[in-house]
C-alpha atoms as a printed R data frame, in Angstrom:
    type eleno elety resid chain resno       x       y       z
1   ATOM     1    CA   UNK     A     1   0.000   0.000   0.000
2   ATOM     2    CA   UNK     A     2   3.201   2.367   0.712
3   ATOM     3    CA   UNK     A     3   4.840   1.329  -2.318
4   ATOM     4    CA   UNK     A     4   1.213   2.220  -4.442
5   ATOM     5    CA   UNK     A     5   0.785   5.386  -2.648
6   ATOM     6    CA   UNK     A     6   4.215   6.591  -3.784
7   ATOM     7    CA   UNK     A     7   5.785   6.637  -0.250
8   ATOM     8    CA   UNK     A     8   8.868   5.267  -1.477
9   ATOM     9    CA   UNK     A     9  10.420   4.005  -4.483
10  ATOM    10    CA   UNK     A    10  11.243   0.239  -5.654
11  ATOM    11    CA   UNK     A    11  14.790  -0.628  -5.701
12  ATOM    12    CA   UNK     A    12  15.930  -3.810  -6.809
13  ATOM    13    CA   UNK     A    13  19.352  -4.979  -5.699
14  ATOM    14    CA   UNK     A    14  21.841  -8.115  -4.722
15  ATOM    15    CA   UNK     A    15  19.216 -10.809  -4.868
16  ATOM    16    CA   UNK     A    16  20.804 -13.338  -2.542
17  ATOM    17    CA   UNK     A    17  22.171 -10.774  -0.130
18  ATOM    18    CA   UNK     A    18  17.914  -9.646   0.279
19  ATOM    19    CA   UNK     A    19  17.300 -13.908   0.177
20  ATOM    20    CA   UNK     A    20  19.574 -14.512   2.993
21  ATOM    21    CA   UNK     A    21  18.899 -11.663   4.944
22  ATOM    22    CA   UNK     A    22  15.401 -12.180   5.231
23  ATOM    23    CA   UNK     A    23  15.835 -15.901   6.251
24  ATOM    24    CA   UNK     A    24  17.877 -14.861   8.640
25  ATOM    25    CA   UNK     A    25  15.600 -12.204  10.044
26  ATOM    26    CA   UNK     A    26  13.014 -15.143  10.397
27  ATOM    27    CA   UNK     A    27  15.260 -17.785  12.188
28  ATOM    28    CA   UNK     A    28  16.327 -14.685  14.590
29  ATOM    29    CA   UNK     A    29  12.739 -14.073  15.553
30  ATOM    30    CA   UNK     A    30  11.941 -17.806  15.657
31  ATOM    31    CA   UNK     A    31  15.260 -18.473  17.935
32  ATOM    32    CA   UNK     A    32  14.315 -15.594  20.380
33  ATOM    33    CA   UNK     A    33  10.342 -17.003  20.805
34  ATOM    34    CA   UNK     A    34  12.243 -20.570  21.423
35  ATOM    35    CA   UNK     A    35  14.138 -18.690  24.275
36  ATOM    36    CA   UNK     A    36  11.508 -17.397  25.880
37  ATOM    37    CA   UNK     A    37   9.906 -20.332  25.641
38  ATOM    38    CA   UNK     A    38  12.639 -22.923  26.622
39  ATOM    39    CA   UNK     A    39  14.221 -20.532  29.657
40  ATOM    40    CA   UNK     A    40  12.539 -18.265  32.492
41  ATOM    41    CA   UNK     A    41  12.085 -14.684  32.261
42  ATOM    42    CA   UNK     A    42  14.835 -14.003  34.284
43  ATOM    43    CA   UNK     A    43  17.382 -15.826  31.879
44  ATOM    44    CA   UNK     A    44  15.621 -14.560  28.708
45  ATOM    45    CA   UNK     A    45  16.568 -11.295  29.735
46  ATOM    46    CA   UNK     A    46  20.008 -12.051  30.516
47  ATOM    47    CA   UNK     A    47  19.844 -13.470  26.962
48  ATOM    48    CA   UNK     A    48  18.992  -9.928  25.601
49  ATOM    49    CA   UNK     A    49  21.502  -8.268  27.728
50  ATOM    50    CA   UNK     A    50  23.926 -10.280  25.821
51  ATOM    51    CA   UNK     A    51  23.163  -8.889  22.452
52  ATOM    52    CA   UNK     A    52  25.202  -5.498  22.626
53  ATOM    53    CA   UNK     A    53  28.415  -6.888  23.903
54  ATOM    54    CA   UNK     A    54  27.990  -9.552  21.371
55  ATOM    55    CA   UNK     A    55  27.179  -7.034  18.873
56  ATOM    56    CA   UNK     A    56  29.961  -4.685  19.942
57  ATOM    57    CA   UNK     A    57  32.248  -7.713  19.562
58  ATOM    58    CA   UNK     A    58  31.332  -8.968  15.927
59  ATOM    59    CA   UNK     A    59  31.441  -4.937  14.981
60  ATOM    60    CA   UNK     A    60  35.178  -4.846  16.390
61  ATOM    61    CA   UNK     A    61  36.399  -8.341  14.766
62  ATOM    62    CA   UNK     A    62  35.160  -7.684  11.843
63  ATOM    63    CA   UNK     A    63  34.476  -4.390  10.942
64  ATOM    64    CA   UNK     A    64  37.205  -2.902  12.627
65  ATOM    65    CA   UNK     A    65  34.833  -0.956  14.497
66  ATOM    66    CA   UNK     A    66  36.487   1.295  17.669
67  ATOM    67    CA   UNK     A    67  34.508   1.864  20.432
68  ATOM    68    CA   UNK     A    68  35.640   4.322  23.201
69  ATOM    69    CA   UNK     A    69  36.417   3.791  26.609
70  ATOM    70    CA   UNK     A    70  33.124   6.460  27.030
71  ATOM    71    CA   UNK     A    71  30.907   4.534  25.025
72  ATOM    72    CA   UNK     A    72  31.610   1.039  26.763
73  ATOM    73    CA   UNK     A    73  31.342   2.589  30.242
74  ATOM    74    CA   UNK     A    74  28.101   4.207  29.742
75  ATOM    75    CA   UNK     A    75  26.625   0.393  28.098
76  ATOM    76    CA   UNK     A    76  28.059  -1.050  30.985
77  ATOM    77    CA   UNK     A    77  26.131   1.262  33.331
78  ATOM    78    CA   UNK     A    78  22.850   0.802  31.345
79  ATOM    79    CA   UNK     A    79  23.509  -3.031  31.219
80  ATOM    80    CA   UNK     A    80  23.778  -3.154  35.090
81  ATOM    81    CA   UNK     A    81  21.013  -0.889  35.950
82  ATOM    82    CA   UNK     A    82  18.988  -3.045  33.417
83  ATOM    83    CA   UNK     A    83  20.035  -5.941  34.589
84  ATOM    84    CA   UNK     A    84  19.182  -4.996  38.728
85  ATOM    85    CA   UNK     A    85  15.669  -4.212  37.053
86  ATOM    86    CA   UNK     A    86  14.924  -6.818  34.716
87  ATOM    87    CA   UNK     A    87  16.614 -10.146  35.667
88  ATOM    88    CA   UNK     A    88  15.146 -11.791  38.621
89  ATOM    89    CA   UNK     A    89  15.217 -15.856  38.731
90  ATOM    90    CA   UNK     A    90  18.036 -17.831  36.286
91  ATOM    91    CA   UNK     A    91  16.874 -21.237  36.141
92  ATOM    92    CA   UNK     A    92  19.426 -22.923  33.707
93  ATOM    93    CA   UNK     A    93  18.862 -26.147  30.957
94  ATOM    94    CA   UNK     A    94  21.192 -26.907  28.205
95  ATOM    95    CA   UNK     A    95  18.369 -27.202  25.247
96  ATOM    96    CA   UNK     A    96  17.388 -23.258  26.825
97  ATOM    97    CA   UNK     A    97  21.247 -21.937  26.644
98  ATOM    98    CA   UNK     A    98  21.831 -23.287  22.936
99  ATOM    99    CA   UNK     A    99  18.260 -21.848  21.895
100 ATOM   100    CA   UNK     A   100  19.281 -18.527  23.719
101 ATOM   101    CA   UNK     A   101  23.548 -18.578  21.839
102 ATOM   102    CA   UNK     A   102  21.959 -18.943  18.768
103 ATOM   103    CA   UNK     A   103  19.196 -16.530  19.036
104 ATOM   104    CA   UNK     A   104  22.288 -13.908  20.408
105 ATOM   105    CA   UNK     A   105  24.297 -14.634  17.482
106 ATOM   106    CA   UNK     A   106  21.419 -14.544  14.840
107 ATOM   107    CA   UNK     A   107  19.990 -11.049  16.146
108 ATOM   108    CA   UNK     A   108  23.605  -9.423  16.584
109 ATOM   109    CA   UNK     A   109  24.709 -10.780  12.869
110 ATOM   110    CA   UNK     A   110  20.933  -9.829  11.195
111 ATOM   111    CA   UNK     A   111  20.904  -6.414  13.006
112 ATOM   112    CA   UNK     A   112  24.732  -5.704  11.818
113 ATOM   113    CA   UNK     A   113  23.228  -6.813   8.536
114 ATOM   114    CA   UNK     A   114  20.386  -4.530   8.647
115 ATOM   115    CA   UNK     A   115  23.003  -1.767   8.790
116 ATOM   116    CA   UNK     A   116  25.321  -2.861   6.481
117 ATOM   117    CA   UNK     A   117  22.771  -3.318   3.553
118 ATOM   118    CA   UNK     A   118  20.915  -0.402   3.512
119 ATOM   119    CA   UNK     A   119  24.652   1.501   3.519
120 ATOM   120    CA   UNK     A   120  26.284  -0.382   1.021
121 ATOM   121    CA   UNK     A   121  23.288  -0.770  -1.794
122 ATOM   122    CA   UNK     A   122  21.955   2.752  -0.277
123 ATOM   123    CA   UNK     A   123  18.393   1.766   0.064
124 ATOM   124    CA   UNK     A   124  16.239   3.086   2.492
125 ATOM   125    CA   UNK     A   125  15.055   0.975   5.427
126 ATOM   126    CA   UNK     A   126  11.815   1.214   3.750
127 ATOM   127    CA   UNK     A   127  13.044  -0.304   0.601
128 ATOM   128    CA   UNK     A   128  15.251  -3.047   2.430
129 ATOM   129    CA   UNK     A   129  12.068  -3.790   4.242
130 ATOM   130    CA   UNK     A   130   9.739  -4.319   1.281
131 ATOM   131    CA   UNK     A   131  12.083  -6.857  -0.165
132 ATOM   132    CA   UNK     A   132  13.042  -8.939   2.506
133 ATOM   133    CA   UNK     A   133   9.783  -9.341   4.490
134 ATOM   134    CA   UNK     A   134   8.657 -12.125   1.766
135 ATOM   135    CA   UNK     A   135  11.433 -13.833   2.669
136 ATOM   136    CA   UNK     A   136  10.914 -13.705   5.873
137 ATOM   137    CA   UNK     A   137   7.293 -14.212   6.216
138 ATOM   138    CA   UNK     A   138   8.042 -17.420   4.472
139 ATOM   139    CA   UNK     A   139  10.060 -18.869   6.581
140 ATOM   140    CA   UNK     A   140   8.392 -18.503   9.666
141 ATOM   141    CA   UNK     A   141   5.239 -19.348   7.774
142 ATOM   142    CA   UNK     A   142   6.975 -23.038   6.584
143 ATOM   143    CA   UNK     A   143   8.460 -23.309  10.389
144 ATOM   144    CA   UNK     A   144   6.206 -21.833  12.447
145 ATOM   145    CA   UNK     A   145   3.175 -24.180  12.413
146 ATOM   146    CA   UNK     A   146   5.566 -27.273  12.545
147 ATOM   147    CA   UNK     A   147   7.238 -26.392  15.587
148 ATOM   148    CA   UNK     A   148   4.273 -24.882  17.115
149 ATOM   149    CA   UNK     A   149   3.239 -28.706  16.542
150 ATOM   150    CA   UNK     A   150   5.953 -30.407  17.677
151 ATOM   151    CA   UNK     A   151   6.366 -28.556  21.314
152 ATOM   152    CA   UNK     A   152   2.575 -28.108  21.910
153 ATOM   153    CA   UNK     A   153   0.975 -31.221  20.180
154 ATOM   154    CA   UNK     A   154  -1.790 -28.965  18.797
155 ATOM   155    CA   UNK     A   155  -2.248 -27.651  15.409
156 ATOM   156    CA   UNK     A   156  -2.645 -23.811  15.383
157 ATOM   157    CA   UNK     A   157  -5.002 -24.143  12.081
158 ATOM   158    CA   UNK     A   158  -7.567 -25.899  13.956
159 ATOM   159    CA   UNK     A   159  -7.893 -23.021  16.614
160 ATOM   160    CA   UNK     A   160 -11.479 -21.969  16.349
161 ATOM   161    CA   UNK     A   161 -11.148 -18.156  15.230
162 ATOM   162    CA   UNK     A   162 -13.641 -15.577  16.501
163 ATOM   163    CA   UNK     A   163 -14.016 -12.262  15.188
164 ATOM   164    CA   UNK     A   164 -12.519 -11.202  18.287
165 ATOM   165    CA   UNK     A   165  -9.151 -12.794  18.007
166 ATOM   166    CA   UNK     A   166  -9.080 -11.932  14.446
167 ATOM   167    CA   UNK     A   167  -9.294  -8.484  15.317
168 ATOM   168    CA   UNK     A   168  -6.731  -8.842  17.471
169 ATOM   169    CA   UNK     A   169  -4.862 -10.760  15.237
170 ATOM   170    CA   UNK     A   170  -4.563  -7.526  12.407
171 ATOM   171    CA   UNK     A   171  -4.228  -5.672  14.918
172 ATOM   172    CA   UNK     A   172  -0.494  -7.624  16.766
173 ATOM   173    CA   UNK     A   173   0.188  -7.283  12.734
174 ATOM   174    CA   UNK     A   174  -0.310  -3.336  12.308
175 ATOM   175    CA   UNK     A   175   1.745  -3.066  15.145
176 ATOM   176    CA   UNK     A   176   4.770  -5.349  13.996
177 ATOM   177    CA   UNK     A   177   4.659  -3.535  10.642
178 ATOM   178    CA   UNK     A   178   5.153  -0.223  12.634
179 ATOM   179    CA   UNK     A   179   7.862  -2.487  14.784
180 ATOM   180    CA   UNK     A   180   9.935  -3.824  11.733
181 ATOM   181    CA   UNK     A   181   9.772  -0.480  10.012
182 ATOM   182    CA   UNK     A   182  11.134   1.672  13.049
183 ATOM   183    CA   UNK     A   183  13.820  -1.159  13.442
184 ATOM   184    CA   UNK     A   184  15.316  -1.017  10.219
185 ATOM   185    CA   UNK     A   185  14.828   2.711  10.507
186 ATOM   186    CA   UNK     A   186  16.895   2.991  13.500
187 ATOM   187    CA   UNK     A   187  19.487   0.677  12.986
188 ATOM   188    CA   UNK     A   188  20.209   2.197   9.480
189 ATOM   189    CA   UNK     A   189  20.559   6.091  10.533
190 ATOM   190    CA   UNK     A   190  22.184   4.991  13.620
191 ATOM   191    CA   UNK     A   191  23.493   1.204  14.267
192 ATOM   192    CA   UNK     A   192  22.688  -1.689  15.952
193 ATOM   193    CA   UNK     A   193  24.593  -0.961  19.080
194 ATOM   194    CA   UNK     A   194  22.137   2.095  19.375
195 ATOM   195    CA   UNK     A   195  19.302   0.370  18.490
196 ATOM   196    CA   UNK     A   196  19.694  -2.345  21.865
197 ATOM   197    CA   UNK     A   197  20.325   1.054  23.709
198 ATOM   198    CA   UNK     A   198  16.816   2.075  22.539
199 ATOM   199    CA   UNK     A   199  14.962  -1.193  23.261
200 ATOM   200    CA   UNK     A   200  16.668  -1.204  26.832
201 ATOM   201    CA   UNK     A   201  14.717   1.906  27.613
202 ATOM   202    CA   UNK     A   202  11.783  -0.223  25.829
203 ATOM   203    CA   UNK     A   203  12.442  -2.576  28.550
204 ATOM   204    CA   UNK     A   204  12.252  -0.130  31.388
205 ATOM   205    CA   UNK     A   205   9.649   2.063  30.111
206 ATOM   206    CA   UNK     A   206   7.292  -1.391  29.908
207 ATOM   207    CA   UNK     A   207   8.389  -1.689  33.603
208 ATOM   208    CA   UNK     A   208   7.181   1.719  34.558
209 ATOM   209    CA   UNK     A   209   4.172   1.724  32.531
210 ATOM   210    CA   UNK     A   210   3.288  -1.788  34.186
211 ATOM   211    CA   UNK     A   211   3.645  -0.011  37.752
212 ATOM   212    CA   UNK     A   212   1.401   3.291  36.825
213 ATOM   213    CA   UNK     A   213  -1.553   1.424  34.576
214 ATOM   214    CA   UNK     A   214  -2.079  -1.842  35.664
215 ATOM   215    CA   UNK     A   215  -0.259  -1.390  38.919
216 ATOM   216    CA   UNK     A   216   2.245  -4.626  38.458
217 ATOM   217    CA   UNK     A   217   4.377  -5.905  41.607
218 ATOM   218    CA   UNK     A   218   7.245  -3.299  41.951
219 ATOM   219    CA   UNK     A   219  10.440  -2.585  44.160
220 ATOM   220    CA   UNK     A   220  12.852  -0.351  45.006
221 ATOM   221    CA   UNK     A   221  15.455  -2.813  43.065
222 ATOM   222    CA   UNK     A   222  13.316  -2.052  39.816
223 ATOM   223    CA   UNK     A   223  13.542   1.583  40.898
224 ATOM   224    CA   UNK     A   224  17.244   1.821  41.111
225 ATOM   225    CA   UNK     A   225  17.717  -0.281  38.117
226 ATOM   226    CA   UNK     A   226  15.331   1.775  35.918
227 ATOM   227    CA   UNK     A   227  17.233   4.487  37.376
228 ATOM   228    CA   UNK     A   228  20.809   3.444  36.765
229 ATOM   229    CA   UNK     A   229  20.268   1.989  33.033
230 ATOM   230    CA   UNK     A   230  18.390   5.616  31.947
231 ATOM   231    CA   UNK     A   231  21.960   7.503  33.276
232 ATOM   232    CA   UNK     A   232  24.077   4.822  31.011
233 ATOM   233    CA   UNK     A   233  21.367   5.401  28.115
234 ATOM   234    CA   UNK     A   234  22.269   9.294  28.401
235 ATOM   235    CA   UNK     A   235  25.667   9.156  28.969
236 ATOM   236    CA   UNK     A   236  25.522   7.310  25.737
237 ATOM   237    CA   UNK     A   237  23.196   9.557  23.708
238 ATOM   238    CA   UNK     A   238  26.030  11.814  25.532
239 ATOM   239    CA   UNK     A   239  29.154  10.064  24.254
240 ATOM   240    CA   UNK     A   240  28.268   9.684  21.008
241 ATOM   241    CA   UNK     A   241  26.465  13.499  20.002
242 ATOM   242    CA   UNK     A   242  30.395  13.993  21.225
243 ATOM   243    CA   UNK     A   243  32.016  11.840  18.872
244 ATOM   244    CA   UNK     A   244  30.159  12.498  15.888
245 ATOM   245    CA   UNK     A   245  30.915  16.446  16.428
246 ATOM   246    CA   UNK     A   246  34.547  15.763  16.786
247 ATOM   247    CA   UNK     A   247  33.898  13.679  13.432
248 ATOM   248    CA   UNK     A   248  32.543  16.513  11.670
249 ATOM   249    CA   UNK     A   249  35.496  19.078  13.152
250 ATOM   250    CA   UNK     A   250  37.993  16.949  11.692
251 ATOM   251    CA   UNK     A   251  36.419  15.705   8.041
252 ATOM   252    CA   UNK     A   252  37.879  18.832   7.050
253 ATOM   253    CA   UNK     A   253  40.933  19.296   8.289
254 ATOM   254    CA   UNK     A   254  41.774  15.738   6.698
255 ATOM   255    CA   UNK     A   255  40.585  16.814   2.942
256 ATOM   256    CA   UNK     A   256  43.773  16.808   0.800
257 ATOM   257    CA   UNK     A   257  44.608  20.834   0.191
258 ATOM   258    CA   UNK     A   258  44.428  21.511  -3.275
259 ATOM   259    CA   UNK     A   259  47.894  21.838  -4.917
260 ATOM   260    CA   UNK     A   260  48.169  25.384  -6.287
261 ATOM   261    CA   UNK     A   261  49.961  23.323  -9.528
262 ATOM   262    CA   UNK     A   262  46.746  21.757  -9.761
263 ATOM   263    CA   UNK     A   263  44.871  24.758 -10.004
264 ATOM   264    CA   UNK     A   264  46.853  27.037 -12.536
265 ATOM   265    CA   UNK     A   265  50.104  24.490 -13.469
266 ATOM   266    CA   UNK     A   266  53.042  26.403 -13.916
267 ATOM   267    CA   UNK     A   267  54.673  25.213 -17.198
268 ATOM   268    CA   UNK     A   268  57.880  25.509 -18.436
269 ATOM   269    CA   UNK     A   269  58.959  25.703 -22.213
270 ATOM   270    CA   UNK     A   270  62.048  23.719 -21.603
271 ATOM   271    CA   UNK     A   271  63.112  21.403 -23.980
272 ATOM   272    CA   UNK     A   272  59.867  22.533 -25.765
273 ATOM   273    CA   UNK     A   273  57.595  20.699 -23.342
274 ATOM   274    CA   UNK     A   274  55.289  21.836 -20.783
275 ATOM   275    CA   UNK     A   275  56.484  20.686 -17.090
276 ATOM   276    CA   UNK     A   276  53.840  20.826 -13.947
277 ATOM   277    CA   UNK     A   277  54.992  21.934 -10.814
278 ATOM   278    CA   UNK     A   278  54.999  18.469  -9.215
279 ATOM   279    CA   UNK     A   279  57.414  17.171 -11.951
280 ATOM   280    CA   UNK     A   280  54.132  15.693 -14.055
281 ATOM   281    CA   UNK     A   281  53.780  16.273 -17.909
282 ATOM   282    CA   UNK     A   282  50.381  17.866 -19.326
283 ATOM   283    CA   UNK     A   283  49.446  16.773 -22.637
284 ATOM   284    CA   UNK     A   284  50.720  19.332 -24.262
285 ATOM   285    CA   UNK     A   285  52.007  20.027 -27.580
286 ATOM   286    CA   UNK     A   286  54.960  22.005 -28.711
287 ATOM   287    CA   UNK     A   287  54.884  24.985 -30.536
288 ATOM   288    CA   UNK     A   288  57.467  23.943 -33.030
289 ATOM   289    CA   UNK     A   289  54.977  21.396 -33.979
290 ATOM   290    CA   UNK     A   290  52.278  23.527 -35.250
291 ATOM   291    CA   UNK     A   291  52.687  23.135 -38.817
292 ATOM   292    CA   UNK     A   292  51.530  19.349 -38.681
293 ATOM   293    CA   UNK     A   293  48.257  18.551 -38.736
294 ATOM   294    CA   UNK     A   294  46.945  18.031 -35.664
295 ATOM   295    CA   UNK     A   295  43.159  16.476 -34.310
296 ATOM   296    CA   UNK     A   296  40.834  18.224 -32.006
């Protein structure tokens, strides 16, 4: 409907790389729903802590990617203080930890991905999302139903549908649409470390919103912890505004200076050919040779 009211333009690009991101995508979401299913809440959320050091750690291996000392204080602040609010009970089972490693490294690498795509074909998170949400859609369409199977023993196409859960059905789809669409949004004007930074406070804002409307169970831990993680969150919005300035003050002190040669070349007439400054020869003829013919 976006693409036929003219929100945003088609842009067809590396077939495969949309293919395999968009599998990818689907396993990622699959593997974190397996996590939560296989491991308590308190673990799951240990599991999602994980992400930005993992991510962090990919970015530096193989991107080359430099974070500051700043920067990995202030995530270690908001990963504490998130941590002291979120994680409660970790109730361990090896088929749980595998689900959770793999659902770590499939986020951090699909996130990264998310990043890297929309910079290096320069599509627009929009366009990058119109392409590989087939993809994805697929796969958890194929897997979904069989698994759903397999761990419940019921079959999720003989659920007797009311117009009720229909309705809320569209509407848990509206709302991942908006989801997926701010997600690749984020990640590809900022980056995927930022992105976990912004579904932390996610995380505690679902905290304090459980408190104030439906007045959930809370403590001063979840206090201090909410606390805590929204200092790291601005010391990083903090840390990096001051990079990227710095950035910007020294993109053009770095810009090669223009060679006055290469402006207005200084050339010499000796031995009848013309001689830059910086000891280069212009395609030039000499004068002597004017009485052959000569092309444009």
């Amino acid at each position: 409907m976006a693409l036929w009211m003219k929100l945003f333009e088609h842009k067809p690009f590396d077939a495969r790389a949309v293919m395999g991101f968009g599998i990818l995508n689907g396993i990622s979401i699959g593997l974190l729903n397996l996590s939560l299913g296989f491991n308590s809440v308190g673990f799951y959320q240990m599991t999602k802590l994980a992400i930005i050091p993992c991510t962090v750690l990919l970015e530096t291996l193989f991107f080359r990617k430099q974070f500051s000392r700043s920067i990995q204080l202030s995530l270690t602040i908001l990963l504490m203080g998130v941590g002291i609010a979120t994680v409660t009970d970790l109730q361990l089972n090896v088929l749980g930890s595998i689900l959770s490693l793999l659902a770590v490294l499939t986020t951090c690498v699909a996130q990264i991905m998310t990043n890297t795509i929309q910079k290096k074909f320069r599509v627009s998170s929009t366009q990058l999302l119109y392409q590989s949400c087939p993809y994805q859609a697929l796969t958890l369409f194929i897997v979904g139903p069989f698994l759903d199977g397999l761990l419940t023993n019921k079959n999720v196409l003989a659920f007797k549908y009311t117009p009720l859960v229909l309705f809320f059905i569209v509407l848990s789809c509206l709302i991942s649409v908006s989801v997926n669409f701010s997600t690749f949004l984020v990640i590809g004007k900022t980056s995927p470390v930022t992105y976990q930074v912004l579904g932390h406070l996610k995380t505690c804002l679902v905290l304090a919103f459980g408190y104030v409307l439906l007045r959930d169970p809370f403590s001063w831990r979840n206090i201090l912890g909410i606390l805590i993680a929204v200092v790291g969150m601005v010391l990083y919005s903090y840390c990096c505004t001051l990079e990227n300035q710095q950035k910007q003050n020294e993109a053009p002190a770095k810009l090669p200076e223009v060679k006055e040669s290469e402006t207005d070349p200084l050339i010499s007439a000796e031995n009848g050919t013309g001689i830059l400054a910086d000891g280069g020869v212009p395609n030039v003829v000499p004068l002597w040779n004017s009485n052959k013919d000569l092309d444009a």
